[in-house]
C-alpha positions in Angstrom: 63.5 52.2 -82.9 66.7 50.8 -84.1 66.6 47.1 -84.3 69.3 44.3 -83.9 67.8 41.1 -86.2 70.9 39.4 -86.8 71.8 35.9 -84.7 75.4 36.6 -84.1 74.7 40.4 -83.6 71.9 40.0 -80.9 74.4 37.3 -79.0 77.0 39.9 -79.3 75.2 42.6 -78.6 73.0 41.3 -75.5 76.7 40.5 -73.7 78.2 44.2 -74.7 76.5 45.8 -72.0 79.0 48.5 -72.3 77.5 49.5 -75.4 74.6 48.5 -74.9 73.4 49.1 -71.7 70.7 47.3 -69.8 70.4 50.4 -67.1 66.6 52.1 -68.2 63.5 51.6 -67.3 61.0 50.0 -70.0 57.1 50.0 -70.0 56.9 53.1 -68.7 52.7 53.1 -69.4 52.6 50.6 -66.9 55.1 51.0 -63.9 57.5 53.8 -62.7 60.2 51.2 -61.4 62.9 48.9 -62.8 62.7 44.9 -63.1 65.5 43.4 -61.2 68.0 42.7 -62.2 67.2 42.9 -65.7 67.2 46.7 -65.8 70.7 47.1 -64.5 74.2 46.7 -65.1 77.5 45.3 -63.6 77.9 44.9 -61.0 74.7 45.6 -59.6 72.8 43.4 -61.8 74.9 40.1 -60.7 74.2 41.6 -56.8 70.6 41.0 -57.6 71.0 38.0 -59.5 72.3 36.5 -56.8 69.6 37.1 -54.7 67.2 34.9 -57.2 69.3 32.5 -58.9 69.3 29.6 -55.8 65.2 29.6 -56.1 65.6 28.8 -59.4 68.3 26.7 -60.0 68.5 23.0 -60.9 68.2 21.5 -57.4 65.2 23.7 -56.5 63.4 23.3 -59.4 64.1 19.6 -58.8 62.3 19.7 -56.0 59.4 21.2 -57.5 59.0 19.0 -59.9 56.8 16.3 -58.9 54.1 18.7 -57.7 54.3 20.1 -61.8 54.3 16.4 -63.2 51.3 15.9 -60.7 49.4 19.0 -61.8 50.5 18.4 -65.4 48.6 15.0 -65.4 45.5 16.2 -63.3 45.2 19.1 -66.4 45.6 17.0 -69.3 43.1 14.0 -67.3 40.5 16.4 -67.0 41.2 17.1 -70.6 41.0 14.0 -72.2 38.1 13.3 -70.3 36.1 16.1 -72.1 37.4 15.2 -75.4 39.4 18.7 -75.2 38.6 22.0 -75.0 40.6 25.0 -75.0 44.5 24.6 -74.7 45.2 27.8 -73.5 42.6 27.9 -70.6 42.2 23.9 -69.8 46.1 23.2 -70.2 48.6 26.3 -70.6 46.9 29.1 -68.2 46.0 26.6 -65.5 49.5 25.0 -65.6 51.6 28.0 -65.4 49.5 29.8 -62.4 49.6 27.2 -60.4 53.3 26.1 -61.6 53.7 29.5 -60.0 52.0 28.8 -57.0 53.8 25.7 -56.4 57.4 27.8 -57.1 56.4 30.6 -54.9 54.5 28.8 -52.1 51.6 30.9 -52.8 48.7 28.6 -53.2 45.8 30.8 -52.3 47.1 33.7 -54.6 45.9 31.7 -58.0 42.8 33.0 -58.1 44.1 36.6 -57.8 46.3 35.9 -60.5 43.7 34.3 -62.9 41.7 37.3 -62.4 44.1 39.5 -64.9 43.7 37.2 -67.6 46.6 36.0 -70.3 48.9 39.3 -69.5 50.7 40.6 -66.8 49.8 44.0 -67.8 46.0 44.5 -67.9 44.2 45.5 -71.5 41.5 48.2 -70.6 38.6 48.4 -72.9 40.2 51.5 -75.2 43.1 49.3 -76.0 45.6 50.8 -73.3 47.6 48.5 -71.0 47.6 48.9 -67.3 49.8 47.3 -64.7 47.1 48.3 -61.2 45.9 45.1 -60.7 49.8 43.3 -60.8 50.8 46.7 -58.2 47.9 46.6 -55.8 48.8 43.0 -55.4 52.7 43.4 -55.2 52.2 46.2 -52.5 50.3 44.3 -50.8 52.2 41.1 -50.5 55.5 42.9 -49.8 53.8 44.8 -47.2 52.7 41.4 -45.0 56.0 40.2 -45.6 57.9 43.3 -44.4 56.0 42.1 -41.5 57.5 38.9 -41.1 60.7 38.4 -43.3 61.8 35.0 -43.6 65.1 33.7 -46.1 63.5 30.8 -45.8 59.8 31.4 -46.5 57.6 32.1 -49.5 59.2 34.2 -52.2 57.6 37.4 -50.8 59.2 37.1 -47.4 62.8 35.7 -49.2 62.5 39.3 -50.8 61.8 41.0 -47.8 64.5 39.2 -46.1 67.0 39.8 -48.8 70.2 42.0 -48.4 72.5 43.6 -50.6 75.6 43.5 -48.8 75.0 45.0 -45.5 71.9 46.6 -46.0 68.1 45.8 -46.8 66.8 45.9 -49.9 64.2 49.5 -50.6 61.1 48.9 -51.6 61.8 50.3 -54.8 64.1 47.2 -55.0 61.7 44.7 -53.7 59.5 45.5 -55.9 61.0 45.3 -58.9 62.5 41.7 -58.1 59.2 40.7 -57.2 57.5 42.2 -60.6 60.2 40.6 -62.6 59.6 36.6 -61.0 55.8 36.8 -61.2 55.3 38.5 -64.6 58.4 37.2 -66.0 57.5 33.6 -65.2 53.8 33.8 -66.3 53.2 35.0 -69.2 55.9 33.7 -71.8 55.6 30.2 -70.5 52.2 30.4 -71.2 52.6 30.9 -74.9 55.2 28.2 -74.9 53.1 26.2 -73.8 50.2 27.0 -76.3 52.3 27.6 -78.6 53.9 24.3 -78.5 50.0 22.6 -78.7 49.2 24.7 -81.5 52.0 22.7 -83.2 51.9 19.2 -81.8 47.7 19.4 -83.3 48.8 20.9 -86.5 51.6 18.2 -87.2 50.0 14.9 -86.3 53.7 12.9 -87.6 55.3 15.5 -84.8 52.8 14.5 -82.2 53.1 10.7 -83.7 56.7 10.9 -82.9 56.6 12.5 -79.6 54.1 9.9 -78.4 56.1 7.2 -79.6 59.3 8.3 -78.5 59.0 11.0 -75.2 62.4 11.4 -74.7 62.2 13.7 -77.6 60.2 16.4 -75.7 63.3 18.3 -74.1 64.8 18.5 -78.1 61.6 19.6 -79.1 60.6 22.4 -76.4 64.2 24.0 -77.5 62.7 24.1 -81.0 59.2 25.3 -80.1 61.5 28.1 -78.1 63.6 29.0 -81.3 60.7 29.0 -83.6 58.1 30.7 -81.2 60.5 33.4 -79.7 57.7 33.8 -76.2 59.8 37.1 -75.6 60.4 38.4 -79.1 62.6 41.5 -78.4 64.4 42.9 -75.4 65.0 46.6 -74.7 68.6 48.2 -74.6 70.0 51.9 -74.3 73.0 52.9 -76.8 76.1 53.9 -75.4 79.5 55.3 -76.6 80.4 53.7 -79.3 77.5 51.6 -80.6 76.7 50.4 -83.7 73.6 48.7 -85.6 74.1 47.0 -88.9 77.3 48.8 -89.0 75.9 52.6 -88.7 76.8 54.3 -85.1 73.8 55.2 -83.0 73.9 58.0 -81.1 74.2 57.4 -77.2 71.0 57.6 -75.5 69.1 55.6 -78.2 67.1 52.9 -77.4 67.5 49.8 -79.4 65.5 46.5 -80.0 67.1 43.1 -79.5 65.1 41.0 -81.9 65.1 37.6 -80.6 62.4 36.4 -82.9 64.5 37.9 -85.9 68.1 36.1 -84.6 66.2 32.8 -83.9 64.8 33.0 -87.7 68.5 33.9 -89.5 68.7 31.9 -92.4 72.4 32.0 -91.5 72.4 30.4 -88.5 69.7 28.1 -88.9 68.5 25.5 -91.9 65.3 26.5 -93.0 64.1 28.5 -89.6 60.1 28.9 -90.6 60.1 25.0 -90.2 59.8 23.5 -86.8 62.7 20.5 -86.5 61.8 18.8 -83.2 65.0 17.5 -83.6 67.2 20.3 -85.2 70.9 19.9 -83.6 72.2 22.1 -82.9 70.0 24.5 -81.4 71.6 27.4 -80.5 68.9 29.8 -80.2 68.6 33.1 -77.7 65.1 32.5 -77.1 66.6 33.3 -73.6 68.5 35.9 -74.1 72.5 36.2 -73.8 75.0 36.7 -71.7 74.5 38.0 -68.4 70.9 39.0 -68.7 70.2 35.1 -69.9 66.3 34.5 -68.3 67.0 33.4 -64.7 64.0 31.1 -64.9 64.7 29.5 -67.9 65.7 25.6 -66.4 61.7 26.3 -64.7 60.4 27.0 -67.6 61.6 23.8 -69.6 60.8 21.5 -66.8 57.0 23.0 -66.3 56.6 22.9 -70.3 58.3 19.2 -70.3 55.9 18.1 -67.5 52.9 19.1 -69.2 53.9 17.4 -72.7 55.1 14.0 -71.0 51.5 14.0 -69.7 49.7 14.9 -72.9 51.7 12.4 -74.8 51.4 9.8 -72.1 47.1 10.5 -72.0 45.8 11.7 -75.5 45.9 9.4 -78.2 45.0 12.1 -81.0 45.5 15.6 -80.7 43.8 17.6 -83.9 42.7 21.4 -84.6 38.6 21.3 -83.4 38.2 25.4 -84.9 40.1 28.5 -85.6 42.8 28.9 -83.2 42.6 33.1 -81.7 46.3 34.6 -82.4 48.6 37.5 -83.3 50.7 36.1 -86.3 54.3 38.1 -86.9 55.6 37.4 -90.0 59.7 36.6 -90.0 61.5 35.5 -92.4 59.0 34.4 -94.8 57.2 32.8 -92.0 54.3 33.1 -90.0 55.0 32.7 -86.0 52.5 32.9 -83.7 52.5 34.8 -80.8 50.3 35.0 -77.7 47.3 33.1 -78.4 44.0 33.9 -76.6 42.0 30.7 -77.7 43.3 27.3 -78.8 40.4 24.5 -79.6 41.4 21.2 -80.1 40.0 17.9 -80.0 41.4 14.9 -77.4 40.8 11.7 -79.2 
């Protein structure tokens, strides 16, 4: 598949949705349905923005964020107290799900959600993905809350309430703004989150300075989001007109927005396969661009900030206790990892 590696060609290319268009369908071993509104075009896609955008904007997530710093510090507690463990399950998993809980008033859906694992999409035993465990439960949710719609209640029944101009939204709909918030918000934050551990042990002057100095952390979660890339690429369809490095593509194409490769450009960024908790600037697209730009991104931050503050705040000494289980992508000259599945490391 053609791919777009560049940092000024991804940012141009992820705003030309005339040429390249966000109106397909992607993981198509896993669903039969569109994520909203990422899959979709103007003016449709900022119809279904709209729908999402006040339950994750700065106010809201305001809100929210005294139940995160509370969780946050009951995580990383528990954590010191044992002298560590596993980031990834003690810190990052545990975080996000019930991060998620506390965004989508869903408290007694955690365990459901635990139950898949690390992904979104399910890894059966020969290596395949599958995506029954995430649909039983959608189907089920957006079923109740077809029977009991309510703007104002938990995210199921805000979607079930929800109107596009004078009409309710189909189920096809529903369903793929419901698939986008919960496995959108889920997975990538978790490997930020390990992600930004993995680092903070590795680099005891990083963790030095964060601890003496936390109102670092927000400069140095953009930098663990440039450097770690949670979503590497992005999916787009070729129109009329398109080009990559140059060379037209035939309409129809599908075509790779490398996120990983623009946040790693040499030309954009001083020495990219470091990690500068305070490079400045930091214009990176670990978020996309343009009008696709990740509609949970300020939730993100804040859930990832929350989480440091307390592990700089409660752990004296953060340090590697093994071999870290990880998929390395090599970028650059640089090795980046990506979703790890275990992270040991010692709380001193």
């Amino acid at each position: 598949m053609p791919e777009i590696r560049t940092h000024a060609d991804v940012k141009a290319a992820a705003k030309d949705w005339r040429a390249f268009s966000s109106d397909l369908q992607g993981d198509p071993d896993v669903r039969d349905y569109r994520q909203l509104p990422l899959e979709a075009d103007p003016p449709a896609h900022r119809a279904y923005r709209d729908l999402l955008e006040p339950y994750f904007g700065r106010v809201e997530v305001a809100r929210m964020e005294p139940a995160f710093r509370a969780i946050a510090e009951e995580l990383v507690e528990a954590f010191a107290a044992a002298g560590g463990g596993d980031a990834v399950h003690a810190l990052a998993f545990p975080m996000v799900l019930r991060g998620l809980a506390v965004a989508f008033d869903r408290p007694d859906d955690i365990p459901e959600w635990a139950s898949w694992g690390l992904e979104t999409w399910v890894t059966r035993p020969d290596g395949t993905r599958s995506g029954d465990a995430l649909h039983a439960y959608l189907d089920r949710v957006l079923a109740e809350a077809a029977t009991r719609p309510d703007a104002a209640g938990d995210i199921w029944q805000r979607i079930a309430a929800a109107r596009l101009g004078d009409r309710a939204l189909t189920a096809v709909e529903q369903r793929g703004l419901a698939g986008l918030v919960l496995a959108g918000g889920r997975d990538t934050v978790i490997k930020l989150i390990s992600g930004a551990c993995w680092h903070l042990a590795s680099a005891p002057e990083a963790y030095a300075a964060l601890r003496a100095d936390a109102s670092r952390i927000p400069a140095a979660i953009e930098e663990y989001l440039r450097f770690l890339s949670p979503l590497p690429r992005m999916e787009r369809e070729a129109r009329a007109g398109a080009t990559v490095d140059g060379a037209p593509v035939a309409p129809g194409t599908r075509v790779h927005l490398s996120f990983l490769a623009a946040n790693h450009d040499p030309a954009r960024f001083d020495a990219p396969g470091t990690v500068q908790l305070d490079r400045s600037p930091n214009h990176h697209v670990a978020f996309g661009n343009g009008p696709h730009t990740c509609v949970g991104a300020h939730l993100a931050r804040v859930e990832t900030r929350c989480l440091l503050e307390a592990l700089v705040a409660r752990v004296l000494l953060l340090a590697p206790a093994g071999e870290p289980a990880v998929a390395w992508t090599d970028v650059g000259g640089a090795r980046v990892p990506g979703a790890f599945t275990h992270l040991p490391l010692r709380a001193g």
